[in-house]
N, C-alpha and C positions, 0 to 999 in steps of 0.2 A: 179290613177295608171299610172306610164308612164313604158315603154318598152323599152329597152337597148339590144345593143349587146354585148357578152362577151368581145369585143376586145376594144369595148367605155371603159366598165367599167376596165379593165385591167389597160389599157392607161392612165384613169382619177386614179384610184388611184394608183396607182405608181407614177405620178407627184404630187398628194399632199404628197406623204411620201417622195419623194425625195427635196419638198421645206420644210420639216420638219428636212431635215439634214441625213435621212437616205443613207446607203451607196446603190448603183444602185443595187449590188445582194441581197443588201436585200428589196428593196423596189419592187424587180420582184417578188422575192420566194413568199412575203406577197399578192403583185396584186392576183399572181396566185391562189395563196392559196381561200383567200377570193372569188373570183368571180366562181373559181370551185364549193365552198359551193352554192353560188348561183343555180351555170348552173345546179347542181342536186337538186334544191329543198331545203338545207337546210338554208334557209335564215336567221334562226337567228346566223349562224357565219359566213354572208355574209359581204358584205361591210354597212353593219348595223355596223360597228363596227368602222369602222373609224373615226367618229369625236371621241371616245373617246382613241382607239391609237394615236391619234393627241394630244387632251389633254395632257394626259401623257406624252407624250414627253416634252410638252411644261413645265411642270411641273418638268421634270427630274427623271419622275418617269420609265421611259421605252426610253432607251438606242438605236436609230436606227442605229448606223453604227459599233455596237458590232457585236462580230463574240462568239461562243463557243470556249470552251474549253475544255480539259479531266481535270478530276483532279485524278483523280488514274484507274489505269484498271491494269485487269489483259488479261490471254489467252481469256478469256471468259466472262469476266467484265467487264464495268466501269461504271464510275461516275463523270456526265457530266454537267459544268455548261453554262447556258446559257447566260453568263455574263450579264446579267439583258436588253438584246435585245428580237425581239422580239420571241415568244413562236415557230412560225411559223419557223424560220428560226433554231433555236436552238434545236428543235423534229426533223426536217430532218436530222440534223447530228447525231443524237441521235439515230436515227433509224436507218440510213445509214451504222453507226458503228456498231451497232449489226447485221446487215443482214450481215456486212463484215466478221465480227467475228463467226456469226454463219454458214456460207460459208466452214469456216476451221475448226471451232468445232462441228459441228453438231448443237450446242444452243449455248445463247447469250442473258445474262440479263445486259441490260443498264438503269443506273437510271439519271431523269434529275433534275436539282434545279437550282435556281436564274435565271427563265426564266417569261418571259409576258403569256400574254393570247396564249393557243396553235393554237387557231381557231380550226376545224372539226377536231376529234381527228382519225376518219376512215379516213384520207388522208394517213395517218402512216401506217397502218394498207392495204391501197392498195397500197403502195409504197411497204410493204415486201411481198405481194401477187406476185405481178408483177416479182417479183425475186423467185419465187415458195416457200415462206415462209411461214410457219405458224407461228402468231402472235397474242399476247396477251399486253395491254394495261390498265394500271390503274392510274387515276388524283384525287389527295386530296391535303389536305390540305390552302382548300380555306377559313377554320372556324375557324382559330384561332383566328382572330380579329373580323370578322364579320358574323359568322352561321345566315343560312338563312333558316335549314329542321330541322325539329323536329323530334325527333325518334318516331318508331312505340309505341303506347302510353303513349309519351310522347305529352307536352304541349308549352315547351320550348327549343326554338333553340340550336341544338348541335353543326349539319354537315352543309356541304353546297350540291351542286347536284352533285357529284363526279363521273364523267363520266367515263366509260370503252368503251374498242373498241376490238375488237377480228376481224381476217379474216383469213379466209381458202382461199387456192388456189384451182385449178382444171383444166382439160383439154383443153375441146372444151367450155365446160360453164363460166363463167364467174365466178370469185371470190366470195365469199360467204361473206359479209362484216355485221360486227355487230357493231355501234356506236350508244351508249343512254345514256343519265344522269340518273344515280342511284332514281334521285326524280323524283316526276309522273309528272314532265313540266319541260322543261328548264325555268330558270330564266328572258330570253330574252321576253318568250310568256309572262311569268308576265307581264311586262314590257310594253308591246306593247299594252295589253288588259287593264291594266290602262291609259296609256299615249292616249287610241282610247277610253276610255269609253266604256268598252267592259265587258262582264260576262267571265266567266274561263268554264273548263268542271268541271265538279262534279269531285269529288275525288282528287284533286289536290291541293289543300293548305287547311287549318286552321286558323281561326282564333285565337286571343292572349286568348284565353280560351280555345282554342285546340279543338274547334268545327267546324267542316265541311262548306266550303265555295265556292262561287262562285264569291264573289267579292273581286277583283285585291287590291283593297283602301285598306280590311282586313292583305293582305301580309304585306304592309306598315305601319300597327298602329300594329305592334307587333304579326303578325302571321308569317307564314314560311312553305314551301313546307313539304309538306309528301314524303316517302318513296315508289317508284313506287312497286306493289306487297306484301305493308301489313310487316308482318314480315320476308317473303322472301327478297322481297326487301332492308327492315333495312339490314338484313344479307350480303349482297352484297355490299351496298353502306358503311359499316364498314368496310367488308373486302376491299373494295378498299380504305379506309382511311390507316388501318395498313400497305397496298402492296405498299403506296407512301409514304407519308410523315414520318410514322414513320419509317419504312424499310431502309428511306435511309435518315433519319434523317435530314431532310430539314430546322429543328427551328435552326439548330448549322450553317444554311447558311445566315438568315435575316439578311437583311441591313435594318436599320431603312430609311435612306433618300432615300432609291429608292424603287421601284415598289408600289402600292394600296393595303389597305389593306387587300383586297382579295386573292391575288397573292403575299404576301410577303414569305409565309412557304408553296407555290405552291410546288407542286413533280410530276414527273412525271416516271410509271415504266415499260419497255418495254423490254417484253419478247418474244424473234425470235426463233424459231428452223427448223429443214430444214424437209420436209412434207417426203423426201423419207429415213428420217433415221431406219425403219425397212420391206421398201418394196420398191421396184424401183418406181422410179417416174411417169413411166408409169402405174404400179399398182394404185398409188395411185390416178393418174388423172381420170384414167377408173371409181375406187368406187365413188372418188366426182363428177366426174359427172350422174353415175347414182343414187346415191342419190337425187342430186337436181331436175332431171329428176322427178324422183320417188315423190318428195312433189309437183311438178306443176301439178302432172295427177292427184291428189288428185280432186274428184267433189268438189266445192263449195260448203257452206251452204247459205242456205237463205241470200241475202243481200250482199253477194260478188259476184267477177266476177272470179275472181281465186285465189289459192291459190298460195302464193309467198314464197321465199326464201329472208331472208337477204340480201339489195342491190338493188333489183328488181326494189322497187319503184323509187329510187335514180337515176338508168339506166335509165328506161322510162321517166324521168324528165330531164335528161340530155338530150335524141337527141331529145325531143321535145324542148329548152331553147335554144341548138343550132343551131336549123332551126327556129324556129318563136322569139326567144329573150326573154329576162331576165323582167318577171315582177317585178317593185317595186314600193310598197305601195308610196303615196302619201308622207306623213311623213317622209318617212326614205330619200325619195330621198332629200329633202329639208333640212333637215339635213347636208346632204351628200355633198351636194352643195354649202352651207351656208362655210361648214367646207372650200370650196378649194376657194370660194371668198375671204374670211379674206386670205387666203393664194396667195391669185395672182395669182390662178388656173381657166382659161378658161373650163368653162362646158357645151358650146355652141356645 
C-alpha cells in the first residue's frame, strides 16, 4: 500500500494523458475526475483506470483531444455526442447543458452516445446538485457485444452492471447523492479479487451453471454478475437498459474502429429539473434538510454506528483522504506507474 496526495496524483495523471496526445482541458477534467473518485473512496473509477484509457488511446480506440458535440436539441432536449473522447469530459457538457436548459425550462432531458468510459457517474449528479438541481442519471448499453449479468433466473449473460445515479439538493445539509451499478458488484471488484487471489461476498456472481459463487476465476469461465436486489433489482438495471441505449438509440451511433467492445452502443441519459418548480426554494431546502436530519437521529441497530443518508460515507472519506492521503493498493499503483514509464512520465 503506498499513500499519495491528491495533487501528486492529479499532476501524475494529467501528464500521462497529455503524453498520450490528449488536449490539456481534457487531460485536467479527466485528472480531476479520476482522483476525486479516489479522495471519496470510490477507487474502482479511480486512477485504477488509467493504464487502460492509455491503452485505447493507443489503440485508437478513445479519442483524447475530442471535444463533444450537440446533434439535435430542442428548448428542452438534446442529443449529445461525445465524439468518441473521453466519457469524462463529454457527461460534463452533457450535463452542464441540461442544468443550462433546465435553468430556463424548469426540466431538461439530455441523452449522450459515442462516448468512453464515463468514470463516477455521482460526479454529474453533484455538479447539478450544486446548481440546486434535481437529477436523474441512467448508463446501458455496455452488452451488446460482451454481457457480463445474468438476469434474475436466468443462467446466461444478457446485461452488463448498468449503473444509475440520482441527487437531491438541500439547504444547510449536504446533497443527497445516489450512485450504484444496477449488478450486486462493480465489475472492477471482480477484477481486483481475481487479479489478488481473493474470494467475492456471497450473492454477487454465478457461476456458468447459474449457481452461486465466491470465486472471481467462476466470472471468467462463463459466469456473470447477478442483479443487485433479486428481481427488484433485474427491474431496475432493465429499465435503465431501455432509459439509455434504446431511448436514444445508441446502435444507429457504433463506429466499428473506435471505442471497446463494451462501450461501443454506450448511452448515457440525464435527466435535470429544478427542485423549486412547485415550492420556493427555500421551502424546499428546509423539507430536505429536515428529512435527512430526521434519517441520522434514527438509533442504530446492532452493528452500526449510525444511520446514513446517501453520500455520507463518500463525505467522511473525502476529508479524511484530504488530510492524511489517498491510499493505493500495491498493484494498482504499479500498474499505474509502469503505464507513465513506457510513457517518459517521472513518478518520483
Amino acid at each position: 500500500m503506498v499513500i499519495k496526495q491528491a495533487d501528486e496524483l492529479r499532476i501524475l495523471t494529467s501528464e500521462i494523458l497529455l503524453k498520450t496526445g490528449s488536449s490539456s482541458s481534457n487531460a485536467r477534467q479527466v485528472a480531476e475526475h479520476l482522483v476525486l473518485a479516489n479522495l471519496k473512496g470510490i477507487d474502482t473509477h479511480g486512477i485504477w483506470h488509467i493504464p487502460g484509457y492509455v491503452s485505447d488511446i493507443q489503440t485508437k480506440k478513445l479519442l483524447p483531444a475530442g471535444n463533444p458535440s450537440i446533434l439535435k436539441e430542442t428548448a428542452a432536449t438534446a442529443l449529445v455526442s461525445g465524439n468518441w473522447t473521453f466519457g469524462q469530459v463529454a457527461a460534463k457538457f452533457a450535463i452542464e447543458l441540461a442544468i443550462k436548459k433546465a435553468k430556463k425550462n424548469q426540466l431538461a432531458l439530455v441523452g449522450l452516445v459515442q462516448a468512453h468510459h464515463l468514470g463516477r457517474v455521482g460526479h454529474f449528479s453533484e455538479l447539478a446538485a450544486k446548481e440546486k438541481m434535481i437529477s436523474m442519471t441512467w448508463l446501458g448499453g455496455f452488452s451488446e457485444i460482451d454481457p457480463k449479468t445474468v438476469p434474475f433466473g436466468g443462467r446466461k449473460r444478457l446485461l452488463h452492471t448498468n449503473p444509475i445515479a440520482m441527487g437531491v439538493p438541500s439547504g444547510n445539509e449536504p446533497p443527497m447523492i445516489i450512485d450504484f451499478a444496477t449488478s450486486a458488484i462493480s465489475g472492477v471488484k471482480v477484477d481486483n479479487a481475481y487479479n489478488r487471489n481473493q474470494s467475492l461476498p456471497e450473492g454477487c456472481i454465478v457461476d456458468n451453471e447459474g449457481k452461486p459463487s465466491t470465486n472471481p476465476a467462476d466470472f471468467f469461465n462463463g459466469g456473470g454478475h447477478i442483479p443487485f436486489g433479486q428481481h427488484k433489482g433485474w427491474a431496475i438495471m432493465l429499465w435503465t437498459e431501455f432509459l439509455s441505449r434504446i431511448f436514444l438509440g445508441s446502435d444507429s451511433f457504433v463506429n466499428d474502429t473506435l471505442s471497446s467492445d463494451v462501450l461501443r452502443h454506450h448511452a448515457a441519459t440525464f435527466l435535470v429539473f429544478r427542485s423549486d418548480l412547485f415550492q420556493s426554494v427555500d421551502e424546499f431546502n428546509e423539507r430536505a434538510d429536515e428529512m435527512q436530519q430526521r434519517v441520522r437521529a434514527v438509533p442504530p441497530a446492532p452493528g452500526f454506528k449510525t444511520v446514513q443518508v446517501p453520500g455520507d460515507p463518500e463525505r467522511k472519506t473525502y476529508a479524511d483522504r484530504s488530510k492524511n492521503g489517498i491510499p493505493i493498493e500495491d498493484d494498482i499503483w504499479m500498474k499505474v506507474t509502469e503505464t507513465a514509464k513506457k510513457l517518459g512520465v517521472n513518478t518520483v
